[in-house]
Each structure stands twice: as C-alpha cells, then as structure tokens.
N, C-alpha and C positions, 0 to 999 in steps of 0.2 A: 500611897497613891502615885508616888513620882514612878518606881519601877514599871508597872504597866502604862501607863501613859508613854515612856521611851519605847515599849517594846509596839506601841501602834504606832508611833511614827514610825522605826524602821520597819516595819510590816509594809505603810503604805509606801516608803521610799523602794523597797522590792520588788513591789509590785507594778512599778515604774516604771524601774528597770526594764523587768522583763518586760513588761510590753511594747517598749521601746526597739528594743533586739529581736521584736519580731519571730518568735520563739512559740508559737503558737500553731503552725502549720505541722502538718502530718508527713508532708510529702519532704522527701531530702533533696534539695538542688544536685543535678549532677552538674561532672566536671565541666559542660560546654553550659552552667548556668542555667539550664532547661529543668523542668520538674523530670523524674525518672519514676519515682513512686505512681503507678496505679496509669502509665500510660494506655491507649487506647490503640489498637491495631488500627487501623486504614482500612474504608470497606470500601475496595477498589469495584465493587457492585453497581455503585452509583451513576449513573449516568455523569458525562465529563470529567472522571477519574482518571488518571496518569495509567496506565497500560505498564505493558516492559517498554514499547517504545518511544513512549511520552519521556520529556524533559522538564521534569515539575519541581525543579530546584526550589528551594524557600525564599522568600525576599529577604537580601540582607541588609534592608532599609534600618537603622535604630527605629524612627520614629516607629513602623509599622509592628518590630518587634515589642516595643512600650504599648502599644495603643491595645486592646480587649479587644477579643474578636465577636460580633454583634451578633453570634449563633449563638458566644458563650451568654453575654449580657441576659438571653431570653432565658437563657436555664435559670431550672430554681437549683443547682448544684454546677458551677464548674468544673470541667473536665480539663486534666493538663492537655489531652489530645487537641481541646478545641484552641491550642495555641495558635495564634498567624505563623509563626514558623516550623510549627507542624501539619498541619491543611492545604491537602494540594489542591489549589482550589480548580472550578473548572474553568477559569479564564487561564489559568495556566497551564493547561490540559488543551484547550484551544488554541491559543497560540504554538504551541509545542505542533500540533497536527496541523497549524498553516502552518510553518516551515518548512513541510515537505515538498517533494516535487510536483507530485498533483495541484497541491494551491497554489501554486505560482502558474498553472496553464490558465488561459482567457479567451482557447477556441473552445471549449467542450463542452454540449449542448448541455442545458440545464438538465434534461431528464436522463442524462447519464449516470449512473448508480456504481458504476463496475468500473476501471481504470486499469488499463495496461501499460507500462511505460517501458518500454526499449532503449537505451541508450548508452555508449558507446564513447571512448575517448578522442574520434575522431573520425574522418571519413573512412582513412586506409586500413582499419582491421575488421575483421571478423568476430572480433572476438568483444560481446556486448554483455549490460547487465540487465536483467529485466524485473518491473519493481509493476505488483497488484497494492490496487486501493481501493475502497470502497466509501457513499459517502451518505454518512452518519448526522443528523441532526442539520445536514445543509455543511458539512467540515469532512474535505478525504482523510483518511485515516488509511495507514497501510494495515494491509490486510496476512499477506505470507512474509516470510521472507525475503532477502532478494537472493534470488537465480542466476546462477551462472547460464549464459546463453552463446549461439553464434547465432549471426549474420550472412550472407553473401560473403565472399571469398573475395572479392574486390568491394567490401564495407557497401558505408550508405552512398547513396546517391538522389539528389536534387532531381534529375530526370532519367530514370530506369526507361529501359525500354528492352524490347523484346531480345531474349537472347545473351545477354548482360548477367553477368551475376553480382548486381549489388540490388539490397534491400532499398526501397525504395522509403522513402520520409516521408513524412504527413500524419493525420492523424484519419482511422477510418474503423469502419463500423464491421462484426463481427459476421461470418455468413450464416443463413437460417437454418442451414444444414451440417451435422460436423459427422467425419469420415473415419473408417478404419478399416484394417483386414483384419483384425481382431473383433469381438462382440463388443456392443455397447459396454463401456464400464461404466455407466451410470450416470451422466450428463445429465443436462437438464433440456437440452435443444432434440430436436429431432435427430438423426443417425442412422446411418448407410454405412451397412457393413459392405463391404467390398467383397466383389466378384469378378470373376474372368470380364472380360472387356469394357471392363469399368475406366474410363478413360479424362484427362482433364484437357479440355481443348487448347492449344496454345499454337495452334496455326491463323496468324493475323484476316490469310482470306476466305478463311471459314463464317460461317453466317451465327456459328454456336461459339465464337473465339471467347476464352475464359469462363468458360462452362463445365460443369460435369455431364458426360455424355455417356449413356451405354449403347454400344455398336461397335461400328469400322472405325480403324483408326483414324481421325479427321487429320492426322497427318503435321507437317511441319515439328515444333518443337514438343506435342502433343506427349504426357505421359501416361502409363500405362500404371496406374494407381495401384492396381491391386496384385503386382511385381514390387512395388517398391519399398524393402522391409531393413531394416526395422525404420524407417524417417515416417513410411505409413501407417506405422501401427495404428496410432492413431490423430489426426490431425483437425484443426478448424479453418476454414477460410477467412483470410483477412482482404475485406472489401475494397480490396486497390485495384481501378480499373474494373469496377463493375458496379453497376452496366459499362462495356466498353465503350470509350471514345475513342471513334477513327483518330489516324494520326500517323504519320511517318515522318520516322519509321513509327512502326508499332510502339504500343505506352507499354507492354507487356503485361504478361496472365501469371495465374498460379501460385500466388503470395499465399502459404501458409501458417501454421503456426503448427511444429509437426515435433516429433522426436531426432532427436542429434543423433548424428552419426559420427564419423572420426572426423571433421574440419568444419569448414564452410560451407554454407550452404551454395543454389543456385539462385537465393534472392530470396528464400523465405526465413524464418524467425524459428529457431530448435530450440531445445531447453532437453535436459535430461528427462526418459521416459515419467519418472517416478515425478516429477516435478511437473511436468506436463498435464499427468491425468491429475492433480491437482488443482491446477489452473480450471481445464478442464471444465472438471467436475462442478467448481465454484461459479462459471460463468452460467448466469441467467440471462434469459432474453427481453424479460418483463424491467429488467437491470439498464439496456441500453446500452450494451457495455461499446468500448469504445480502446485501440492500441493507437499509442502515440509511440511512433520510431521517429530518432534523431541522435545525431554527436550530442552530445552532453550538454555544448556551448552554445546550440542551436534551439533545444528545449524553447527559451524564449519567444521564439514565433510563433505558438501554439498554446 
C-alpha cells in the first residue's frame, strides 16, 4: 500500500507544477512577448480604421497593454488580435486625421464636404504644394495625394490686383461652370468646351470684368481662352473676385485652377494635367468644395 500512495502524491505535486508554469496555452509567445499563433488580420473595412495615411501606432502604456480589451471580455472565445496593442482603434484613427492640415482650419463653412489646400514656403516662389480632403463622419481625411503645383511667378500675395502675377490668398468657393478646349472628361459640374471667341473678361472698365463672355474682345488684360493651350486644356474657376468688387486699382480677375505649363503662373493655381483631371473629376458641387491658398505659416488665419 506505501508504493502507490508515493506515486499519487508525486502525481498531484506534477500536476502543480504544471499548472503553475502556465503550460497550458496553445498559442507560442513571440519574440516582442505578444501571442503570434492564430493572429487575426486587421479589417481595415471598418469605419474609423487607420488607412495608409492614418498614424495608428499602439499605446505603449504597460498598464493599457495588462489591462483585457472589453471586445475581447464579451467573446465567448478570445482572440490574440483583440489585444490593445494590436487594435487600431478608431479614436486613434481620429486623432491621426485631426492632425492634418484641414483640421486645423476655423473659417470653412460647415457644409463644405471637399478641401483644397495650396500652400507654399513662402510668399516669394512659385513653386507650391497642393493637398485634397474630404470630410468623413464630421473628420477631413486626405483624399489624393499631395501635388506638386505652381503659383504666380511673383508667389502669394495678401492684395492681388489686376495685372500682378501673384496668386492671391484667402480661402473661396469653386465656379459653377468648369472650362476646356478639350471635351468634357467627365466632371461632375457643368462644362464649356471652348470655342473661337470664347473670352475671360479682365478689363476693370467693363460692365462683364471677371466674367466668361462669348463675342468682341472686351479688351484690356482680357484672355482669349480657347488659344490658350495646354494651361486651357482643361480648367475650374476659383471664386476670387466674384462677383467683382470696385476698387483701385482693380482687386483682379481670372483665378484659375488649370494645367502647368513650363513656370509660373499669371496668378492662377497649375498642377500637372494628369493630376488635374483628377482633382477635377473628384470635385462635386452638392460637396461645397472650397481652395484655401496661403504660405504655409499663414495657413492659420483660416
């Protein structure tokens, strides 16, 4: 009777052991300490999910990494995926999308949907970056990439006026009409393909100044639209100075948003064709959309 009697206690003291060492799990810790067995992809499908341009690092809080995440508690099976330092959640998918440049603006009417942001390292170059947003759940979120762009040949300017070539600053509304000598590529606005004496007014004493006019040439600084190629291919009008306000000198006309040519502009906003009918193509009117032009460090008053 003494033999079997020794071989249950060492039974139960084994059995101690082991459960003691934790020996009982299926999944193997990897090297950073995390479960690696049976992980879970990321269904970036979700609403509030981190994108490519989301910043959804993990918290490297210890407590938060100790603590159960209260998705997993509800399961009747734990998932390693539903770790807190695997979970991008979407307050950090939020935050990540206010950091951008859109959520830091504070003039941009509520029912604007669509964001164009122009800006530049300074007043004196030409040479700008241009960033699309759109806005998601009430949060901008970028939408394309960002564009290489130009400017005005003599940069931004605080008070443009007629004749000047710098892009004037502020933030303004897109026109209802967008132009080309090429056919519609597919917008979503109305579209004027261009013709013989298809003309943009830009004579201050004209009664039609920063208008599209078809006829005589109304004269003064006044282009000849459907001559002017490739910048006309195809363009939008950006609502600066319109409706015109008197003033002298003149506040100036003819702010577009057009195709680059080899420099600077004469005060409108270029972007490579192929980036353009993008833009484009993207901008809705039911959207609101709305370009903000400025130096970089200016941004803030908008």
């Amino acid at each position: 009777m003494r033999t079997p009697f020794k071989r249950a206690v060492f039974g139960v003291i084994a059995v101690a052991l082991l459960g003691g060492l934790g020996l009982t799990s299926c999944a193997t810790p990897g090297r950073n300490g995390t479960v690696d067995a049976g992980q879970a992809p990321v269904d970036t499908s979700v609403t509030g999910a981190p994108g490519p341009t989301d910043d959804a690092s993990p918290s490297s809080s210890p407590s938060a990494s100790r603590s159960p995440s209260p998705s997993a508690t509800r399961s009747t099976k734990a998932s390693p995926s539903r770790s807190p330092s695997h979970v991008p959640t979407s307050k950090a998918a939020t935050q990540a999308a206010e950091s951008n440049i859109a959520s830091r603006l504070h003039t941009i009417p509520d029912s604007t949907r669509q964001l164009i942001v122009v800006h530049s390292s300074g007043y004196g170059t030409s040479a700008a970056s241009l960033e699309t947003f759109e806005k998601v759940n009430g949060v901008w979120r970028p939408k394309f990439r960002m564009m290489s762009a130009r400017i005005g040949t003599k940069g931004f300017s605080d008070s443009h006026v007629e004749g000047v070539p710098t892009t004037p600053t502020g933030v303004y509304g897109i026109g209802s009409t967008m132009y080309g000598v090429h056919a519609n590529p597919g917008v979503k606005y109305s579209y004027h393909q261009l013709v013989a004496n298809d003309y943009w007014d830009e004579n201050p004493s004209s009664s039609t100044y920063n208008s599209f006019v078809h006829g005589t040439n109304p004269g003064g600084y006044s282009e000849a639209l459907w001559q002017t190629v490739p910048q006309y291919n195809y363009f939008a009008v950006i609502n600066y100075n319109i409706p015109a306000r008197a003033a002298t000198p003149a506040r100036g006309s003819g702010i577009f948003l057009h195709v680059m040519g080899s420099s600077g502009t004469a005060g409108c906003v270029s972007l490579a064709q192929s980036d353009l009918l993008q833009v484009l193509a993207w901008l809705h009117p039911d959207a609101s959309p709305r370009i903000v032009m400025a130096p970089s460090q200016n941004l803030g008053r908008y």
